[in-house]
C-alpha positions as CSV (number, residue, x, y, z in Angstrom):
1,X,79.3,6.4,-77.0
2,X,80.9,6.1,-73.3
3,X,77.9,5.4,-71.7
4,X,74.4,3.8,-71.9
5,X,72.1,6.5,-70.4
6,X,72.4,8.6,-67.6
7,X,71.0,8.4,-63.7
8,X,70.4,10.7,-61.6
9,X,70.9,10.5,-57.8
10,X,69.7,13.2,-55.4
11,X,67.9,13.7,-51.9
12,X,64.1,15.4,-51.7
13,X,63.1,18.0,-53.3
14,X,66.9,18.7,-55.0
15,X,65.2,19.2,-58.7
16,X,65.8,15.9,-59.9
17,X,62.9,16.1,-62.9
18,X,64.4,20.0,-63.4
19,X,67.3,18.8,-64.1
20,X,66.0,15.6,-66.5
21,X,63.3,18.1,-68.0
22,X,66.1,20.5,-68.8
23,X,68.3,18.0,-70.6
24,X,65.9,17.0,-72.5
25,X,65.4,20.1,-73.7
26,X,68.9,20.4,-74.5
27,X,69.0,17.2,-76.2
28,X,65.7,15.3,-77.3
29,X,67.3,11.9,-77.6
30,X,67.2,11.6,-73.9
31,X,64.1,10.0,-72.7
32,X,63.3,9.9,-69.0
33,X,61.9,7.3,-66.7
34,X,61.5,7.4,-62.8
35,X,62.4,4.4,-60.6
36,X,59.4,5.6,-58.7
37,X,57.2,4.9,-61.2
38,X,55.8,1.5,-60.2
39,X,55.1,3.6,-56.7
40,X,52.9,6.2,-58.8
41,X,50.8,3.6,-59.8
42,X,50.5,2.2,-55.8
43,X,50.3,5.7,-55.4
44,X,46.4,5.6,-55.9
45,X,45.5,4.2,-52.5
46,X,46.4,7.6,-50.8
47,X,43.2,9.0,-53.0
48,X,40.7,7.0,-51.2
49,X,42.5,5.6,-47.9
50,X,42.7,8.6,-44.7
51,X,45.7,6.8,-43.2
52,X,47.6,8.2,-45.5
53,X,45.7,11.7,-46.6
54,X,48.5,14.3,-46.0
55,X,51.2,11.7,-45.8
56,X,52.1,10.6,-49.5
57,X,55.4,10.7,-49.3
58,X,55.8,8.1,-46.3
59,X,53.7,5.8,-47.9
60,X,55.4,6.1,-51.0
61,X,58.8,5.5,-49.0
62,X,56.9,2.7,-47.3
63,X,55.8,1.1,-50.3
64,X,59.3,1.3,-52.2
65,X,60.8,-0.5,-48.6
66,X,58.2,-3.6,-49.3
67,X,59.0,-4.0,-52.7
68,X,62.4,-4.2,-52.0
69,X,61.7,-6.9,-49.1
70,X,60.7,-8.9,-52.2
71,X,63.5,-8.3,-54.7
72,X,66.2,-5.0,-53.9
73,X,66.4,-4.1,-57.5
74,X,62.9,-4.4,-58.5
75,X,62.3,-0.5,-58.8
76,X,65.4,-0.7,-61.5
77,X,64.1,-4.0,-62.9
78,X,60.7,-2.6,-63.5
79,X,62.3,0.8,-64.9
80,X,64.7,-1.3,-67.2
81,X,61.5,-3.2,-68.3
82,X,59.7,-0.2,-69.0
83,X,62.7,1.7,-71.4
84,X,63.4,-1.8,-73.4
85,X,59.6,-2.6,-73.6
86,X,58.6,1.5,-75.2
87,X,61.4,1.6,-77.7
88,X,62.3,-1.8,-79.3
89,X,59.9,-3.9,-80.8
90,X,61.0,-7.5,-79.3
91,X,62.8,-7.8,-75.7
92,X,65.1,-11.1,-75.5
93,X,67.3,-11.5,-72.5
94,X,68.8,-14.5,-71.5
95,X,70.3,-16.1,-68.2
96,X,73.4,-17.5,-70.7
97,X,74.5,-14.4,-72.3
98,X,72.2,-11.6,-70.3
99,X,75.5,-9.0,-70.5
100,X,76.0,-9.3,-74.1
101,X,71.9,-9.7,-75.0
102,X,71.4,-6.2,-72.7
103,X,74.2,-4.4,-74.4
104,X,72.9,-5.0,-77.4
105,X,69.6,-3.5,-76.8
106,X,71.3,-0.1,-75.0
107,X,73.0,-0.3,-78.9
108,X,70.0,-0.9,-80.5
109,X,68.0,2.0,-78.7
110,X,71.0,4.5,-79.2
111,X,71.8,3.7,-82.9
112,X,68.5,3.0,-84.8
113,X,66.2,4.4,-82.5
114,X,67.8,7.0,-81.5
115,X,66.9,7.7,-77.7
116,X,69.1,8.0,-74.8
117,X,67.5,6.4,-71.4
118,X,67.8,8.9,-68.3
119,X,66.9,7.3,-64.7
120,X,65.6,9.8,-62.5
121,X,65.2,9.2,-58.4
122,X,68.3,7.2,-58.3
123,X,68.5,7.0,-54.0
124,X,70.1,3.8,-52.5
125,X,73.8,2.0,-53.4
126,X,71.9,-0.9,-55.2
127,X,70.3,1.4,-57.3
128,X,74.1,2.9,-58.2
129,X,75.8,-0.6,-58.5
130,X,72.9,-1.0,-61.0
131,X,72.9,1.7,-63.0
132,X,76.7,2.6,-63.3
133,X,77.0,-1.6,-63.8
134,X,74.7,-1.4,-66.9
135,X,77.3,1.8,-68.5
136,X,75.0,4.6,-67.1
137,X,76.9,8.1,-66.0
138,X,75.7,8.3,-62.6
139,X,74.7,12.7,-61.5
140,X,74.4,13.7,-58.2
141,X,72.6,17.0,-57.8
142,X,73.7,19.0,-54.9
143,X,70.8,21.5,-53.2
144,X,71.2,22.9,-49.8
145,X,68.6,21.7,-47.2
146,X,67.1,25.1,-45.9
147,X,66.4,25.4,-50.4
148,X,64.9,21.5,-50.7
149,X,62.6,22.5,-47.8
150,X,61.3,25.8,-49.5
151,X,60.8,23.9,-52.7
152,X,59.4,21.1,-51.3
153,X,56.4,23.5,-49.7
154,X,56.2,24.8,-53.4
155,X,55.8,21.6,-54.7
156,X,54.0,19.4,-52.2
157,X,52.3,21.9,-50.1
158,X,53.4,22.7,-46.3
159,X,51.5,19.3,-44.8
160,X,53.6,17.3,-47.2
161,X,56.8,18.8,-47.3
162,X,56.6,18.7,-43.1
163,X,55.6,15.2,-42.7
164,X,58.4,13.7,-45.4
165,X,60.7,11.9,-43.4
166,X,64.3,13.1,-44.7
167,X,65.9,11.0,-41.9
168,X,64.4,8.0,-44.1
169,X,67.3,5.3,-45.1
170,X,67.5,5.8,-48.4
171,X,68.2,10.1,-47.7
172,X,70.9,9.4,-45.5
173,X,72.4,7.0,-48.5
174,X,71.9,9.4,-50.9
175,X,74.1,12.1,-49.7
176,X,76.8,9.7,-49.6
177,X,76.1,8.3,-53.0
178,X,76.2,11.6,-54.6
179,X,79.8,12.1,-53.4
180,X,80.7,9.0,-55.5
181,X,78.9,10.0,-58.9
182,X,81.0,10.8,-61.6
183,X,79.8,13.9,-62.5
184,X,77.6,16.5,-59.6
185,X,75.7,19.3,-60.5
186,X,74.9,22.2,-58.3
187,X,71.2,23.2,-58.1
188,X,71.8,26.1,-55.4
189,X,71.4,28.8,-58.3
190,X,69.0,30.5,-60.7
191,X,67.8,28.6,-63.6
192,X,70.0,30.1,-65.8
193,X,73.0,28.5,-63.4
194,X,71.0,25.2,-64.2
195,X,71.1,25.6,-68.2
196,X,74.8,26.1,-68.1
197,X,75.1,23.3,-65.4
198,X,72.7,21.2,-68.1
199,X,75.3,22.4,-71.2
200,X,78.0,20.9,-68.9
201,X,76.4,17.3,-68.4
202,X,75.3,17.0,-72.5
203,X,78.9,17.8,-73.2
204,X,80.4,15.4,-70.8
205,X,78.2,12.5,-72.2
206,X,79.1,12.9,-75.4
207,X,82.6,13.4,-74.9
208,X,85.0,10.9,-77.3
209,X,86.4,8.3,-76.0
């Protein structure tokens, strides 16, 4: 194959897991894992502490900023952990030869395991150098911002969706981001515009070389 796995880059609310969800449906090799997922797990504080009741998503955004005070790629890091950890049985990467030991775990994972690893909340330029550096087809999904509100009010409720701070850094990086991915996908339509949008990506990933 061309590419290692897939990452997708998009702003609030654009249908980021739609999108992953629907490829994977399309193809069950691909396997998703979210760089916010070491923020879920932080996420818990907002249960019990009222600063934050009605305010998830700044304190998710807050949280991610810390983390990155202490290393920029640790969401990636901890993602990359995660996929190599779930589907090999032994992880063994080394300072000398960390290119050549890290490909050969994408190959092992693709050829006798058999899953494709798809990033999902891709959001700031370290996250793309990352990615795209490590053979990943970087997607930007394209959704209007009068459509991300709505959804976002589905999704999060109107409290939520109102206090979410799309003038955040990382938002404004993202729309710029997505202009550089290789591939964009336009989530402005029905569903059934997503499907053939989702036929379009599985096709360009498995293109020959």
């Amino acid at each position: 194959m061309i590419y290692n796995g897939i990452i997708i880059f998009g702003e609030m609310g654009s249908g980021k897991d739609t999108l992953a969800d629907m490829i994977i449906e399309g193809d069950p090799r691909f396997k998703k894992y979210g760089l916010g997922d070491i923020i879920r797990l932080i996420k818990k504080v907002t249960l019990v502490d009222p600063t934050w009741f009605g305010d998830e998503r700044t304190f998710m955004q807050t949280a991610a900023d810390k983390l990155r005070e202490i290393d920029r790629d640790i969401l990636n890091h901890f993602a990359l952990a995660k996929m190599l950890e779930e589907n090999l049985e032994e992880v063994h990467l080394t300072k000398e030869a960390y290119q050549s030991d890290l490909k050969a775990h994408f190959q092992k994972m693709l050829n006798e395991q058999h899953v494709i690893p798809m990033i999902v909340g891709g959001r700031t330029w370290e996250d793309y150098e990352y990615w795209t550096g490590r053979g990943f087809l970087a997607i930007g999904l394209l959704l209007d911002p009068e459509q991300s509100r709505k959804r976002l009010i589905v999704r999060d409720g109107k409290e939520t969706a109102t206090r979410s701070d799309s003038t955040h850094n990382t938002e404004k990086d993202v729309r710029e981001i997505i202009k550089k991915c290789e591939l964009i996908v336009d989530n402005n339509g029905s569903l059934d515009d997503l499907k053939l949008e989702v036929e379009r990506v599985i096709r360009y990933f498995f293109r020959k070389k």
